[in-house]
N, CA, C and O of each residue as an XYZ file, in Angstrom:
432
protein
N      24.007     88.499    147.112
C      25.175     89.035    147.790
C      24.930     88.961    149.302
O      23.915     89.398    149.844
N      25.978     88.354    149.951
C      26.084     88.310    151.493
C      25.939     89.769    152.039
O      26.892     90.459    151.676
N      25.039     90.433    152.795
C      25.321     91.835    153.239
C      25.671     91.859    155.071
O      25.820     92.894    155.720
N      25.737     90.569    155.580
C      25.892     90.509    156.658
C      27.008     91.043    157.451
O      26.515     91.359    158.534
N      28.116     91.270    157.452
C      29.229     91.175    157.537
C      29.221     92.829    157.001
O      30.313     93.363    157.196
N      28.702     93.281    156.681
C      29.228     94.859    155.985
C      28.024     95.409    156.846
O      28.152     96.607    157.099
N      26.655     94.703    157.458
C      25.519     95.473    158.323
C      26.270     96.012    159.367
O      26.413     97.154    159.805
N      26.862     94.558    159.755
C      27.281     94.239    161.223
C      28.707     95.271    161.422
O      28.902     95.825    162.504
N      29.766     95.469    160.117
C      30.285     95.945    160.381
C      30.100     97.710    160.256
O      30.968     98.498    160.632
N      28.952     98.057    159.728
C      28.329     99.530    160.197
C      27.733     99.823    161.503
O      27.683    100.962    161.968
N      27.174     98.522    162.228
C      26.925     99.073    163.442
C      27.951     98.943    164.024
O      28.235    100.021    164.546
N      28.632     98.246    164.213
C      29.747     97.899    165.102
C      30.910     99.378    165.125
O      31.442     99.821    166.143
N      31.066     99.874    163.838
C      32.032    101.056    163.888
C      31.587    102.530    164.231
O      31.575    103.581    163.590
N      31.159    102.098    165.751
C      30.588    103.424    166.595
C      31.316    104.939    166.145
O      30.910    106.072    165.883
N      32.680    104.211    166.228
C      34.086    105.123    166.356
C      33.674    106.274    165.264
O      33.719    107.498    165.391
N      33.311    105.580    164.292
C      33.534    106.540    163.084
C      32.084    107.125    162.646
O      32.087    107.761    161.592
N      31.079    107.015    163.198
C      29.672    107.367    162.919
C      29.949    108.406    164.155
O      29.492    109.524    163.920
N      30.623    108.267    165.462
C      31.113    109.463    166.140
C      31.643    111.005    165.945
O      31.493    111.913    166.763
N      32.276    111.086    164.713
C      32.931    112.245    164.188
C      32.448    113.477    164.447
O      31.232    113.626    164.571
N      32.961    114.101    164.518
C      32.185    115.306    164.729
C      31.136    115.857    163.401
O      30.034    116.395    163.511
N      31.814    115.555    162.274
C      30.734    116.362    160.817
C      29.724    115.211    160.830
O      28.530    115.503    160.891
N      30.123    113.851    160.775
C      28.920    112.923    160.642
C      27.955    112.945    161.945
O      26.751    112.721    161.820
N      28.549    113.227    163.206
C      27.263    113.405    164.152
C      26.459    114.660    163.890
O      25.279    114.960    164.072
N      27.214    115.110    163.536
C      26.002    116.465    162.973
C      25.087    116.111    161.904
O      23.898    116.432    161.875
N      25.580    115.569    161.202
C      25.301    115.361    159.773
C      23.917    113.841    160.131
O      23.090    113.504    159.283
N      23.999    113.369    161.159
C      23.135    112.079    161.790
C      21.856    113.152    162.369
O      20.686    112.780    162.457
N      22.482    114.965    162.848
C      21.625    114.812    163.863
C      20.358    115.729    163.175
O      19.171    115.816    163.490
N      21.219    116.424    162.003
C      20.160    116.884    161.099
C      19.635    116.145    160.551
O      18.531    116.687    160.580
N      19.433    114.972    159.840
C      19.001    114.565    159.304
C      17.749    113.581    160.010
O      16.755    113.183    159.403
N      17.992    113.381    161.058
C      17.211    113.018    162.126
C      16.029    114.144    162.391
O      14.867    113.743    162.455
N      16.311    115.499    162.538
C      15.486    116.495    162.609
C      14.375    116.097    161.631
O      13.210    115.760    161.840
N      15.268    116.272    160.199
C      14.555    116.341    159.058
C      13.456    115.094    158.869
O      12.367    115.326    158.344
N      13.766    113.941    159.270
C      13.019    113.121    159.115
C      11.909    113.235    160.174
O      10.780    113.258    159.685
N      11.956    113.290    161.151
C      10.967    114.113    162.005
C      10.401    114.926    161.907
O       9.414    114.929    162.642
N      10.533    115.816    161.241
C       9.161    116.863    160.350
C       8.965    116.328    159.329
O       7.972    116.806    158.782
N       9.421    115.561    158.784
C       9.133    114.935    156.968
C       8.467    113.986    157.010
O       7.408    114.020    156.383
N       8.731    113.098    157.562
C       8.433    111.579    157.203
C       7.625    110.742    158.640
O       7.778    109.536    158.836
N       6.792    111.616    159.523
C       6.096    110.977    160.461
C       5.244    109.721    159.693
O       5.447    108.517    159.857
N       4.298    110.311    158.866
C       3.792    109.071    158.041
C       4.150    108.205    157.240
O       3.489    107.421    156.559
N       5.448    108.400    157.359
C       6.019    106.961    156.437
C       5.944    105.604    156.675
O       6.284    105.346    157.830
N       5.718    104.911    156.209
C       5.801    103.235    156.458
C       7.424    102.728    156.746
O       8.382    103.415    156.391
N       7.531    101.705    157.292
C       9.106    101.606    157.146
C       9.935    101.058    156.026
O      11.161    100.953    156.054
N       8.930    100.626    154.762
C       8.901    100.123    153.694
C       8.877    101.561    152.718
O       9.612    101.703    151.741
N       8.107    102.355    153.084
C       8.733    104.082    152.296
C      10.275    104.757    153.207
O      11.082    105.470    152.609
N      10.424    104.432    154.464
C      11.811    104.725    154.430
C      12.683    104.103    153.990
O      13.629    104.828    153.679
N      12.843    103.054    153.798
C      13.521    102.216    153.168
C      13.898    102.764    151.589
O      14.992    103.114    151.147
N      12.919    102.717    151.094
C      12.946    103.696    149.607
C      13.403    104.557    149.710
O      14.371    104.747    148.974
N      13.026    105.591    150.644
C      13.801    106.783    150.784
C      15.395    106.732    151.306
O      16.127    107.710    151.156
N      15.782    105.690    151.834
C      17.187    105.786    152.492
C      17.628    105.222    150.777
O      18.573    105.791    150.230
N      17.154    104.512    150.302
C      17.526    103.680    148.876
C      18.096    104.759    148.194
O      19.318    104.893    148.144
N      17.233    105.630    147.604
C      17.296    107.295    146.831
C      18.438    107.751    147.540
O      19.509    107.953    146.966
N      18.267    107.926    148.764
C      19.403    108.597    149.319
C      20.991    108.286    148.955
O      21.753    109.110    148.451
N      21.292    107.069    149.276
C      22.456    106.580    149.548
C      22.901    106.655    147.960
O      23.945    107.214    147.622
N      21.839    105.922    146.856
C      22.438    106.398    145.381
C      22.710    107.882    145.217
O      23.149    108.197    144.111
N      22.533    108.867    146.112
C      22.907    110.321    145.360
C      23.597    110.445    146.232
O      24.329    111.383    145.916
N      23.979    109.961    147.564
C      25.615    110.188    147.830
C      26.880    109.142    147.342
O      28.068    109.378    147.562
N      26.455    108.155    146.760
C      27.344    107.453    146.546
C      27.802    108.595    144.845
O      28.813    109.297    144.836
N      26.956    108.530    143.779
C      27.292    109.511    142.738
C      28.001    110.601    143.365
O      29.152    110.865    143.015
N      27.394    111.265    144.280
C      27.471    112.752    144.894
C      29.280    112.052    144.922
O      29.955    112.844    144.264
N      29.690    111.521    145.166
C      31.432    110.940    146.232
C      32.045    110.468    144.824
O      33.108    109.859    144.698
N      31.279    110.816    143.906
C      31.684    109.816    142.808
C      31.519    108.144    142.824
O      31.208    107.456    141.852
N      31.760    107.752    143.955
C      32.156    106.660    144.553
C      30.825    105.600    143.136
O      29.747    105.973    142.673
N      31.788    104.002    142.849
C      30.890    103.368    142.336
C      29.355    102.727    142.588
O      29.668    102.010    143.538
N      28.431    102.568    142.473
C      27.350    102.421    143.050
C      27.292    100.725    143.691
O      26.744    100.509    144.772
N      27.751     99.910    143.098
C      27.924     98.617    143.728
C      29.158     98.509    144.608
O      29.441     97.324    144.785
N      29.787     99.146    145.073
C      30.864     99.715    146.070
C      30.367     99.027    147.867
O      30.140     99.692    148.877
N      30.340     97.679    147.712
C      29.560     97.921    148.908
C      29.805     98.687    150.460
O      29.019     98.985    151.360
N      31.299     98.844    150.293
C      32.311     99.769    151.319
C      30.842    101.016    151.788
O      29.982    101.278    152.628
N      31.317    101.330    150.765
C      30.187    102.570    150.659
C      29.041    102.823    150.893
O      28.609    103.908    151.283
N      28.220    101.505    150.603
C      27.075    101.791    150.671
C      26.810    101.368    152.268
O      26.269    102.110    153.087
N      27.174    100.378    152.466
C      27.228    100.073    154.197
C      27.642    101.200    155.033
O      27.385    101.288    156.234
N      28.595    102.449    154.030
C      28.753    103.499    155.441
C      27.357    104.299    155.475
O      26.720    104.662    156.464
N      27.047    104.480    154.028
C      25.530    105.877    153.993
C      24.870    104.934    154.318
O      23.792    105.385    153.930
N      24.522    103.580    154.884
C      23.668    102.749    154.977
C      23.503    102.749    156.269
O      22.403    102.608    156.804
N      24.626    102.912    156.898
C      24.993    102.935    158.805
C      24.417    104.215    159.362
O      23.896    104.291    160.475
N      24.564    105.356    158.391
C      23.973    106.435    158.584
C      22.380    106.707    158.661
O      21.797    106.891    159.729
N      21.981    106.710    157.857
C      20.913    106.661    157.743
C      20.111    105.900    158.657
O      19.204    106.482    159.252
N      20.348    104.510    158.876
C      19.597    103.379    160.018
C      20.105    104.314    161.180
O      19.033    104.635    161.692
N      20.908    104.828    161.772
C      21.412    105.447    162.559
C      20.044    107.037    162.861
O      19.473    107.459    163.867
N      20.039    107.364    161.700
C      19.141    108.258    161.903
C      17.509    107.529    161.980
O      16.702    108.265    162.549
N      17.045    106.435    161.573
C      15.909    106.125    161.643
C      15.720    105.071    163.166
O      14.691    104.522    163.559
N      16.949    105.054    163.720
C      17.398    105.121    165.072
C      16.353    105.675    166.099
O      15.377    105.256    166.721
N      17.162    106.993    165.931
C      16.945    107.963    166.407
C      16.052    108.715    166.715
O      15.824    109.265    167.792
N      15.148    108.778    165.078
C      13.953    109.320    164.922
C      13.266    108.278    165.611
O      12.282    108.810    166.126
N      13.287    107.073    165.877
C      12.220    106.197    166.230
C      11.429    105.379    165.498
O      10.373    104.831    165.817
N      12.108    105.345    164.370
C      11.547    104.755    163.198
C      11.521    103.256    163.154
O      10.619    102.556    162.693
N      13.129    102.705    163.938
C      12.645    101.377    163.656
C      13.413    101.802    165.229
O      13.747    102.847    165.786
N      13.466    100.103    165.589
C      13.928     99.938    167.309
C      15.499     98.942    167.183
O      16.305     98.652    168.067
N      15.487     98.545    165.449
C      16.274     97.678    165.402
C      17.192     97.932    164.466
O      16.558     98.019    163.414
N      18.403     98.112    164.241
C      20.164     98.265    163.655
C      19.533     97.057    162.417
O      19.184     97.371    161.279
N      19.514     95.993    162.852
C      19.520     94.851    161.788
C      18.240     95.197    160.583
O      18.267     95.474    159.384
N      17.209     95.028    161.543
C      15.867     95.294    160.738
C      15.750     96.576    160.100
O      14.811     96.520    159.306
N      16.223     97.553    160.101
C      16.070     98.671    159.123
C      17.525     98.290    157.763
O      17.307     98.208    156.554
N      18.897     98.122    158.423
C      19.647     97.830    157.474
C      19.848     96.850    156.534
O      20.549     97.005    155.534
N      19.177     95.711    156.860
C      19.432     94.566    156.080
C      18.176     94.471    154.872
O      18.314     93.962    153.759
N      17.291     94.921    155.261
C      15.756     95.317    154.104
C      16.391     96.405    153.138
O      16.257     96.515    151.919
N      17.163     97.220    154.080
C      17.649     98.443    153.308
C      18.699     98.367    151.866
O      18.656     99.008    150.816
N      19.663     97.245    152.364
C      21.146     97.039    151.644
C      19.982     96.142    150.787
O      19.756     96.710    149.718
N      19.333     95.141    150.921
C      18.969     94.336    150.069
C      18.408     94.705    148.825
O      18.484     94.140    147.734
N      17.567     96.221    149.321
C      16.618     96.631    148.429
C      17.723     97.747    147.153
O      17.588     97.793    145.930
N      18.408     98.257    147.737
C      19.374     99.209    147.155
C      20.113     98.425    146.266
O      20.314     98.953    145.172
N      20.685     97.029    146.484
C      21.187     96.147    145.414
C      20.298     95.510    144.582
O      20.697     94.975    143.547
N      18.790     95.499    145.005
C      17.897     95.398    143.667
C      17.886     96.239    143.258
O      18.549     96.086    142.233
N      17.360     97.815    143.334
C      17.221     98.819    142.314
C      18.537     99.113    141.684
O      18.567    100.012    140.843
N      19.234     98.704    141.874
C      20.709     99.177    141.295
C      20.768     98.110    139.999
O      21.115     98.486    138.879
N      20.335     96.554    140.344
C      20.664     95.321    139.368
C      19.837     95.691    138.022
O      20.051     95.225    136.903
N      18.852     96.626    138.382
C      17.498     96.697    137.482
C      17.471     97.493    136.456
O      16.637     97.627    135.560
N      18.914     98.244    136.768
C      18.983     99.395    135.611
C      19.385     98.561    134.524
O      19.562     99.047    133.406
């Protein structure tokens, strides 16, 4: 599956990662990963954003191969590993990320 075009269009939609509940919702979770996950590899966040995004996509109901969806909790999250300092790069955390989330999903 092409994920290019759904990366590009999570970074690109500043507008809406702006909101007021999702900037909050970016800035805790940013906290959290900053006391949690200093020792993580970026290959265990990755896993961990993986886990994540499947229990909000269930959490929304929303379908799990939905890629709408997964590119938004996907924008989020890289957004927070942003932040935290985790990676330096939009592309390089999201595109390992979407790739890996559509393998564990194919595998069930």
């Amino acid at each position: 599956m092409d994920f290019v075009i759904y990366c590009m269009s999570a970074e690109a939609n500043e507008a809406n990662y702006n909101q007021p509940s999702t900037k909050v919702s970016i800035e805790e979770e940013t906290r959290n990963w900053l006391k949690d996950f200093g020792n993580y590899t970026k290959e265990q966040l990755i896993e961990y954003t993986v886990a994540a995004v499947r229990n909000n996509m269930k959490y929304m109901n929303w379908a799990e191969e939905d890629i709408e969806g997964v590119a938004w909790f996907m924008g989020i999250y890289t957004r927070v590993a942003l932040k935290a300092g985790y990676t330096n790069s939009f592309a390089d955390f999201i595109m390992p990320a979407m790739k890996r989330y559509y393998e564990v999903i194919n595998e069930r």
